[in-house]
N, C-alpha and C positions, 0 to 999 in steps of 0.2 A: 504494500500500500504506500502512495506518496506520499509525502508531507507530513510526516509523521513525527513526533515528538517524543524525548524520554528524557526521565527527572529521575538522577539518581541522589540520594541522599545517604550517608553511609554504604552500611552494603545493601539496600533494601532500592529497590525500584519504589517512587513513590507516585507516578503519575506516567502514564503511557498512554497516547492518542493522537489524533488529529492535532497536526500543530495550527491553527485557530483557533482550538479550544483549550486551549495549554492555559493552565492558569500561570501567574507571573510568581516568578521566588523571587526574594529581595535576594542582592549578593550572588547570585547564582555564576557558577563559571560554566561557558561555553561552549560546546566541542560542535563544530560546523563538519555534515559527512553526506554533503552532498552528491546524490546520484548514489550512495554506496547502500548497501542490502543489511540493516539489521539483523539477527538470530538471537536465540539462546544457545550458548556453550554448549558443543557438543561435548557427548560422554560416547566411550569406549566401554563394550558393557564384556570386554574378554580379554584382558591386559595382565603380563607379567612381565614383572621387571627383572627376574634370574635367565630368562630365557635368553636375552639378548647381550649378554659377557660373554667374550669368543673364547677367555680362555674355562669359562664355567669357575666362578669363585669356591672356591672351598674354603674352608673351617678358618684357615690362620689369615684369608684375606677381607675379613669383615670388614675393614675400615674401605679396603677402596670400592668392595659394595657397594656399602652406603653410599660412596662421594658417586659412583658411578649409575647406583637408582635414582639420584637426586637430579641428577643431568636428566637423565629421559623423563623425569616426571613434569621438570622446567622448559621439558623441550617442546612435550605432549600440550602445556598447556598453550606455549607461546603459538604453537599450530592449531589453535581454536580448541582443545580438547580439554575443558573446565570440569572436566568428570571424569573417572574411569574405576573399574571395577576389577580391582583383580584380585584374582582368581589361583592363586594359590604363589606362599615368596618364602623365600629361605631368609633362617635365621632373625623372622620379628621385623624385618629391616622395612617390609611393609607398613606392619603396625605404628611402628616408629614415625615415616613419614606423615601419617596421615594424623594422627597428633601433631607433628610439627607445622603442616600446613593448617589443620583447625586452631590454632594457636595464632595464628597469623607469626610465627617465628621469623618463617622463610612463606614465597608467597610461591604456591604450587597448587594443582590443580587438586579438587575435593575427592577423594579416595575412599571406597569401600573395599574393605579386606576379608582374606578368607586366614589368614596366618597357612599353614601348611595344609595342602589338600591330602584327603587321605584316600589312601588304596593298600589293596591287598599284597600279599607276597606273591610274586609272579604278576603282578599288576600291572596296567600302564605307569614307565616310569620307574618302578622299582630297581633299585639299586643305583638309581642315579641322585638322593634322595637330598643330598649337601648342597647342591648345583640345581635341584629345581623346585626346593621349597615342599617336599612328600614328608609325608610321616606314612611307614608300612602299618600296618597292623592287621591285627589276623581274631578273627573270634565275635562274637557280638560283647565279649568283654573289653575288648583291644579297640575296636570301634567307638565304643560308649568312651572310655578312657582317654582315646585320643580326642575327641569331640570337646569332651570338658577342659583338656590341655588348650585346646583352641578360642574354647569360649573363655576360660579363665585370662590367657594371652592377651584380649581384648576382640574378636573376630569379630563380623559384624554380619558375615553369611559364613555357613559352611560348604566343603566344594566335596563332591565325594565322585570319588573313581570308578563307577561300575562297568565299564567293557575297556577294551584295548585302545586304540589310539590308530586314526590312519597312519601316521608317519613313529614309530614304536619302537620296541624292543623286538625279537623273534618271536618271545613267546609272547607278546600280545594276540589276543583271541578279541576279532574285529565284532563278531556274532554273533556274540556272546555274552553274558555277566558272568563277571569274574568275580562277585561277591554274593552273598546267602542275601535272604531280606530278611533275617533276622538279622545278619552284621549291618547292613545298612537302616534298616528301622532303628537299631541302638544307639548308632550315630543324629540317625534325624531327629529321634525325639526328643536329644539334647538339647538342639538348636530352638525345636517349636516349643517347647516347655518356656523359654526364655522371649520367646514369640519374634524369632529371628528365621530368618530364610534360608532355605536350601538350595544347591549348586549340585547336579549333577551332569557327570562326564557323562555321555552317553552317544553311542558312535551307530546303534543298530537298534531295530523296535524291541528286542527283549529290552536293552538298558533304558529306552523309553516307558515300557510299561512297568518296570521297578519303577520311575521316578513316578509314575503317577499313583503308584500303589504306597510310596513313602509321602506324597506332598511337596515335591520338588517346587520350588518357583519357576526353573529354570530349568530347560536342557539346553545342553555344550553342545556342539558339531552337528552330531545328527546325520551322519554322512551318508548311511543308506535306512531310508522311512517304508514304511508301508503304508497301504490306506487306516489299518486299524491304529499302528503309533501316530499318526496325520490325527483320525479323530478324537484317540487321548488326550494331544495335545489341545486339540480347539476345547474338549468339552471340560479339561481342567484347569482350563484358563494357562495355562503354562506358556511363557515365553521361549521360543527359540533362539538360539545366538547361534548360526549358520558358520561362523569361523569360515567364509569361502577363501579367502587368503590362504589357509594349511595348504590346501589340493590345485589352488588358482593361479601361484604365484610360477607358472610356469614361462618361458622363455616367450612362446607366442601367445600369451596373455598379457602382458606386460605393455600395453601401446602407445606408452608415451615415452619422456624422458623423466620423467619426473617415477614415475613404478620404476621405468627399471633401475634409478639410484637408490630408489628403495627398497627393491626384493631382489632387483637381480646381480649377479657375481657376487652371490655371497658365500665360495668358497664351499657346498654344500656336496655332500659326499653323493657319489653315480648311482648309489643305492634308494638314498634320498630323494632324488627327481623320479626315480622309475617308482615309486612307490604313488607320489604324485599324482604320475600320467595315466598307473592304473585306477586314480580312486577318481579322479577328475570328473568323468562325464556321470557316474551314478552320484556322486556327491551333487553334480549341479541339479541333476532329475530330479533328485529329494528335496530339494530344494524349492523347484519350480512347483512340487505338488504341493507341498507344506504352503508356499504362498497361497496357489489359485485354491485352498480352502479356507482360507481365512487364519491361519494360525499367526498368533502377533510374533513380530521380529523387532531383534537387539541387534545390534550392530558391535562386532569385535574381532580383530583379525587373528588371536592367538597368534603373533609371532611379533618381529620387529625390523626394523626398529622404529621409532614413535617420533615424530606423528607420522611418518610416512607411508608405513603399513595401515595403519588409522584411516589416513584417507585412501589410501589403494581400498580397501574393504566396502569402502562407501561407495565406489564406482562398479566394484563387483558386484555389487546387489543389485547397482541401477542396470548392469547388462544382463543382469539375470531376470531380469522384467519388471522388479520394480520401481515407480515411477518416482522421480526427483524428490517431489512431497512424501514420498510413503517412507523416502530413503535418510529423510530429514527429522521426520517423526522417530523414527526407530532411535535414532542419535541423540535425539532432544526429550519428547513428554517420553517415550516409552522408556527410555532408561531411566528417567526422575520415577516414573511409576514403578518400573521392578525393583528399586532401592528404597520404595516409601516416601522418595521423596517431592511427589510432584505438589504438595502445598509450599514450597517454596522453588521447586527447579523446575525446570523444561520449557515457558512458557516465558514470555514478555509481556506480563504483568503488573500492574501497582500492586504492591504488598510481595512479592516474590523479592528472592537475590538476586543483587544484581548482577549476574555470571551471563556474558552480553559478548557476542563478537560481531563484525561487521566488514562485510566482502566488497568487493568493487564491482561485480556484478552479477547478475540475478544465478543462483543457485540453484532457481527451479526449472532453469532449462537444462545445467549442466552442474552436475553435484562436484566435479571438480571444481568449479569456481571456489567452492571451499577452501581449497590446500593452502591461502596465503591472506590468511587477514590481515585487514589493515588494523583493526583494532580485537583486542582481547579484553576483558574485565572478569578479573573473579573476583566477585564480593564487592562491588565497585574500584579497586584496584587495578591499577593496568597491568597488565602483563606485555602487551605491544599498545603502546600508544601512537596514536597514528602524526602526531606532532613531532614524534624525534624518529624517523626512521632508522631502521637496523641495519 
């Protein structure tokens, strides 16, 4: 809409409309952004920050960890991404930031954590556990156990592992659950006792209809659906987070310059790509069916680096058929909605936070227009102001 006006006051949006009807603030300072496209801060609703250290941190390198999570977090935000969700981090170092950015210590983008996702022995992930932020455990006691380690931590969802991973170990079992539903119900009911959210991995319809038989919020990937996991999803309200980047980031997917600085030649082993090209075209079919039913989508690319993958994954979804607006929504109210938080996020509202970014041109033709705000704000704070260019 043109001619539009917004009144930030602290970190609260306090008036948003028609600029003719704008009422007048005494003292008020200026920001002129003509012809440029308002939003709300996009969120990343499938983000880790262990994933993307080339050399994988282990135990004695905690400190550059941390200096190096705090970089992609500053990086994610200053590329429009005022939100992100992840999904499972070694060593607290999650936890950590996302206190330190609610603190306003350091100014970083708003963060929902899961501390370490759990899975089973022989699980996705398992034995890699230092470097990707896992806890194994095995039993509906070890489950329950680890769940409380998590919520005590500070967690604020919990992420749980029940099938294999398209891109994995050998002994990942894609088709499968890899966990009992009494090991996963003892984990979940941790979390819902405390009236906190579930994250489940789930790559195939059995690891779909576990999630809907525990209360999941969320399924991860999703790589191959059927019509029945499709209708579990719609009928238990469950969000999908499609991760198309895992399987997408392939050589002739990549069509710009701007993907391929971001996914491509990133040194990835020949095992790696072939695993890809095999999962690629069922992963999209799942995909396209889960949309044309109505099933709501998250948007998160499960890999890095940030914001680049971020925005590669926003364009994935738009060539996967859906439309500019659908691909904006997923980023914006529906993330603020699967974290609880759309009474103050997703939307450009008076009374909302002010978490505001703004493009130079219209995003609803081409969702890449995205990748280079000219302005960022979280909590009314700049992150890029468009008065001192970078």
């Amino acid at each position: 809409m043109p001619d539009q006006e917004v009144h930030v006051a602290g970190d609260r949006i306090v008036w948003a409309g028609p600029r003719l009807e704008a009422p007048t603030f005494a003292d008020a300072a200026r920001l002129e952004l003509a012809d440029a496209f308002l939003l709300p801060g996009l969120g990343d609703a499938h983000a880790h920050f262990a994933l993307l250290d080339p050399p994988q941190p282990k135990i004695e390198n905690v400190p550059q960890h941390m200096a190096l999570c705090l970089e992609i977090a500053t990086n994610a935000l200053q590329g429009g991404f005022t939100m992100l969700r992840v999904l499972g981090g070694a060593y607290g170092v999650d936890i950590a930031m996302r206190d330190m950015f609610d603190r306003s210590a350091v100014l970083g983008p708003r963060l929902w954590v899961a501390g370490e996702a759990l899975t089973p022995s022989a699980g996705h992930m398992a034995g890699r556990e230092e470097a990707w932020g896992i806890r194994v455990c095995d039993g509906a006691d070890g489950f329950r156990a680890a769940a409380r380690a998590q919520l005590q931590a500070g967690a604020d969802h919990l992420k749980l592992v029940v099938t294999g991973g398209a891109i994995g170990s050998a002994h990942d079992v894609t088709n499968a659950v890899t966990v009992t539903d009494d090991e996963a119900r003892a984990a979940a009911d941790v979390f819902h006792s405390r009236g906190r959210p579930v994250v489940v991995h789930a790559s195939c319809p059995a690891g779909v209809e576990l999630a809907a038989r525990i209360g999941s919020r969320t399924v991860e990937h999703g790589y191959d659906l059927d019509e029945r996991s499709i209708q579990l999803l719609v009928d238990h309200g469950m969000w999908l987070t499609p991760t198309l980047a895992v399987t997408h980031q392939l050589p002739g997917n990549l069509l710009d310059e701007y993907e391929k600085a971001a996914l491509g030649n990133r040194g990835l082993p020949a095992w790696y790509m072939k695993r890809r090209e095999e999962r690629f075209a069922v992963h999209r079919a799942a995909f396209e069916r889960a949309r044309d039913a109505g099933v709501k989508i998250l948007a998160g690319p499960d890999t890095g680096p940030r914001p680049g993958a971020s925005h590669c994954e926003l364009a994935f979804l738009s060539r996967a058929g859906m439309s500019a607006y659908d691909v904006i929504v997923a980023a914006t109210l529906s993330f603020a909605e699967a974290v609880d938080a759309s009474d103050d996020l997703g939307t450009v509202e008076a009374g909302k936070l002010a978490d505001l970014i703004a493009v130079a041109e219209n995003p609803l033709v081409d969702v890449r227009r995205l990748r280079h705000p000219l302005l960022v704000l979280r909590g009314g704070q700049f992150a890029v102001d468009p008065r001192r260019p970078n």
